[in-house]
N, C-alpha and C positions, 0 to 999 in steps of 0.2 A: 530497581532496574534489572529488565532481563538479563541472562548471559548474553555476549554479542556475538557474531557465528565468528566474529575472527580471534576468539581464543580458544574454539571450539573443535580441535584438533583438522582443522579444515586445510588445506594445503596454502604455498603462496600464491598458487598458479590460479587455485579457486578464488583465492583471496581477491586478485586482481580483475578475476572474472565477472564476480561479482560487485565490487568497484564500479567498472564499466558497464553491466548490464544491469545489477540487482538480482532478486534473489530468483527470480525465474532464468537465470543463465546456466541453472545446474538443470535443467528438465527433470524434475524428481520423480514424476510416472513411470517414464522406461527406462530408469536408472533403478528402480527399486521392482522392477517386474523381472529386469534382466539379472538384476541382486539374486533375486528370489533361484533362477534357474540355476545360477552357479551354485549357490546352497546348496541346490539338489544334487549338484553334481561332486560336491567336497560328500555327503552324506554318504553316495552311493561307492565314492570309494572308497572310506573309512569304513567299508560295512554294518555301515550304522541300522541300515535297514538288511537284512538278510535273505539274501535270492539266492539262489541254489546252483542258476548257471552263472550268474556273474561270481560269485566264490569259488566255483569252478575253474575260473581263469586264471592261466597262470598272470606272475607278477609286471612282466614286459607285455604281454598283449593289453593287460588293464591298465598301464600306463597308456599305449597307443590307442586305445578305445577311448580314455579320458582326455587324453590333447587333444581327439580329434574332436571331440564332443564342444571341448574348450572354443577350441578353434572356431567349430562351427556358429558357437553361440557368439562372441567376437563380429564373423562376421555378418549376422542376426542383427545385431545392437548397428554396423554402421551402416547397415540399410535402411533400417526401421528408425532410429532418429532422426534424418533429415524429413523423412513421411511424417512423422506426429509432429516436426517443427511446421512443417509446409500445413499440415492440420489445423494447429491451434491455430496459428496466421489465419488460415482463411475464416475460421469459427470468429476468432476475434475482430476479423474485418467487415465482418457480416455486422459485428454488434454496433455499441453506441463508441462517441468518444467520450471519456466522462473527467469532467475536473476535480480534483480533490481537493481540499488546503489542507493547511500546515497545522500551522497555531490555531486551538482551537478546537480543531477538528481531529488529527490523529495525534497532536502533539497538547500538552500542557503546558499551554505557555505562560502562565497565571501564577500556580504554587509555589513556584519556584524564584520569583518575582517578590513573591512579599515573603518569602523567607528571608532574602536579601535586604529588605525593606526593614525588615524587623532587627535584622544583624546591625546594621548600619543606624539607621534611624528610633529605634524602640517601637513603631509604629505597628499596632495592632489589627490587621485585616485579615476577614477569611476569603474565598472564594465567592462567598453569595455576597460578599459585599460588594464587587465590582461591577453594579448596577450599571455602569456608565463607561464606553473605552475613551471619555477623556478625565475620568475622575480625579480632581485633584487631589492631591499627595503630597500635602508641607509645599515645596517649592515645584512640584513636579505634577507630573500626573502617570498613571498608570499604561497609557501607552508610548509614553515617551522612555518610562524607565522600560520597557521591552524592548523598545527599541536599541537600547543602548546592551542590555545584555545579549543581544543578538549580533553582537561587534565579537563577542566572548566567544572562541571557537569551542574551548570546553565547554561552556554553559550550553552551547548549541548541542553538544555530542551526548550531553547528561539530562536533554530533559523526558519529562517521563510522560509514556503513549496512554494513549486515553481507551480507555476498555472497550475492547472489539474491535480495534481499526486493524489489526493483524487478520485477523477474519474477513472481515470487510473488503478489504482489497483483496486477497487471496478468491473470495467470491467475484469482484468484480473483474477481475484481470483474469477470468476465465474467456470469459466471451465478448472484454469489451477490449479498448484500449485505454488505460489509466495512464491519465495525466496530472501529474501533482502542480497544482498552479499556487504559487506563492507569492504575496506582494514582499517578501525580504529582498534586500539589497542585493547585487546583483556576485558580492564575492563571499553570499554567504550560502551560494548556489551550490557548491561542491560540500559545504559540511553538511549541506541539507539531505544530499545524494549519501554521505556518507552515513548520518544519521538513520536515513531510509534503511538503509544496506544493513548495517548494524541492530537493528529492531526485527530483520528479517519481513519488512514489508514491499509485499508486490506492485511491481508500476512496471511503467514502459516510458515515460517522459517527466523531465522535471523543467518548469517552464519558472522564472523569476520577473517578477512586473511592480518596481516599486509604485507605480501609477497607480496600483491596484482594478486594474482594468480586467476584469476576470471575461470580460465578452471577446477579447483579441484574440483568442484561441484555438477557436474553432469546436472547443466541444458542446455537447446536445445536452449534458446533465454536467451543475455544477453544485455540489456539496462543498458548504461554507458555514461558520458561525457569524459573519457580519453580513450584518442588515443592509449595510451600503452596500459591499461587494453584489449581495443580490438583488438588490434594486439595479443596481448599473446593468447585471445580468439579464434580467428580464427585461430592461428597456430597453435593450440594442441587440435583443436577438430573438431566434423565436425556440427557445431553448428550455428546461424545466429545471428549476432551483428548487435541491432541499436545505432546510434550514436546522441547522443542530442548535436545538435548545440549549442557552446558555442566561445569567444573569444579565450580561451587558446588552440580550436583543430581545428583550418581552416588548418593548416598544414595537408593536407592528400595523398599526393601522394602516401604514401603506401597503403593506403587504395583500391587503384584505383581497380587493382585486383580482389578485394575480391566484390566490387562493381559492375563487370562487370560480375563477376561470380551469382550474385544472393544473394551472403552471407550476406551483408552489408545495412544496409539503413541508411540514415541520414536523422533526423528529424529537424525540425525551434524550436521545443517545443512539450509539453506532448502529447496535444490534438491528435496533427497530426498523432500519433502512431495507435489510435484505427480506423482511415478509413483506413489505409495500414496495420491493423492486417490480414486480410484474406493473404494479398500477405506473411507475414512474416512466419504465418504456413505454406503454400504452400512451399518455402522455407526449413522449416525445415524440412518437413517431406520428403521432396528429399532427405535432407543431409545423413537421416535414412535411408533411403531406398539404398543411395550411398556407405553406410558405410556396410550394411548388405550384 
């Protein structure tokens, strides 16, 4: 498990910020361009660099030269923040809406599941063995025992992110609006947020639908590992599903269709998503354009 940014010398106030907004509420481009200027300015007057009229100054004017300098860049930073905020906004409102899930998809909701399984029961499963999300399991089945560790606010804040989804969304919450759509219950909505927050993954919305209705949403591209979610997707909108390859959805022959139509991608993993994002807005903006 990563560090989490909140034992990460981070303040309370960020803490909070972050909380409420996720990791894009620190804007770290013109926090670390305006970093970069103030460096230059502790450099210049530690004479770290050596200029000949600036060491010529005496000790009071070089402090007045440096607050003003301070000062100026101060107030640089609260002009030029709300412009790159009004910026990305509009970059991002240009883009797509896009859904993410959870379990799955950024989250491992599986290993951790028959670790438990194995503690408690003896029962031996790997990962390629959950062929099926109702495979039974002694008296249970495998999506029933997720669902019950998903009650567990720890086991929710301890599970481990699937490789590249920190990438992924930081790619995609450039230019779009990321929505993380979850069929979890509806009070396990804030450790999901918290979760998020804690892994330092980018979004703008977390939406909860135990119905599992991933088409209520409103967004244009839905990445999911279940086959159902993206049938129901594709059949009530005019929208484009990728499918992250997993053991439980080789079953696809419905899918075929929607596959041949253009609608559909399926991915091996996260990575592969962002060299086939060009194809996947192309894609949607036909749907739109199909639809209008």
């Amino acid at each position: 498990m990563g560090t989490p940014w909140h034992s990460a010398g981070i303040s309370r106030q960020a803490r909070t910020r972050r909380l409420n907004y996720g990791v894009a509420a620190s804007r770290l481009k013109p926090i670390a361009v305006f970093l970069g200027f103030f460096g230059a300015v502790w450099l210049f007057y530690w004479d770290v660099w050596t200029i000949q009229v600036w060491t010529a100054v005496t000790g009071a004017d070089r402090n007045l030269v440096t607050l003003t300098v301070v000062l100026g860049l101060m107030i640089a930073y609260r002009v030029h923040s709300p412009r790159y905020r009004d910026d990305q906004r509009a970059r991002k409102e240009a883009g797509l809406v896009v859904g993410v899930d959870v379990d799955g998809v950024l989250a491992d909701q599986v290993t951790g599941v028959l670790e438990r399984l194995h503690d408690r029961e003896g029962i031996n499963l790997t990962y390629h063995d959950i062929t099926d999300w109702r495979l039974p399991i002694g008296t249970t089945n495998i999506a029933r025992e997720i669902e019950l560790t998903q009650q567990d606010r720890r086991y929710v804040l301890e599970m481990r992110i699937h490789p590249g989804a920190r990438h992924l969304l930081r790619f995609l919450y450039e230019h779009n609006r990321v929505m993380i759509v979850t069929a979890r219950a509806e009070q396990a909505r804030e450790w999901t947020r918290e979760w998020l927050n804690r892994k330092r993954l980018w979004y703008d919305r977390v939406e909860t639908s135990t119905e599992a209705k991933k088409s209520v949403h409103g967004t244009k591209v839905l990445i999911d590992d279940y086959l159902g979610n993206v049938m129901e997707f594709l059949e009530n909108t005019d929208g484009v599903a990728v499918l992250v390859d997993h053991p439980w959805n080789r079953e696809r022959d419905a899918l075929r269709p929607f596959l041949e139509q253009g609608r559909a991608f399926i991915v091996r993993n996260l990575p592969e998503i962002e060299p086939r994002w060009p194809a996947i807005v192309a894609a949607a903006q036909r749907g739109s354009r199909s639809a209008a």
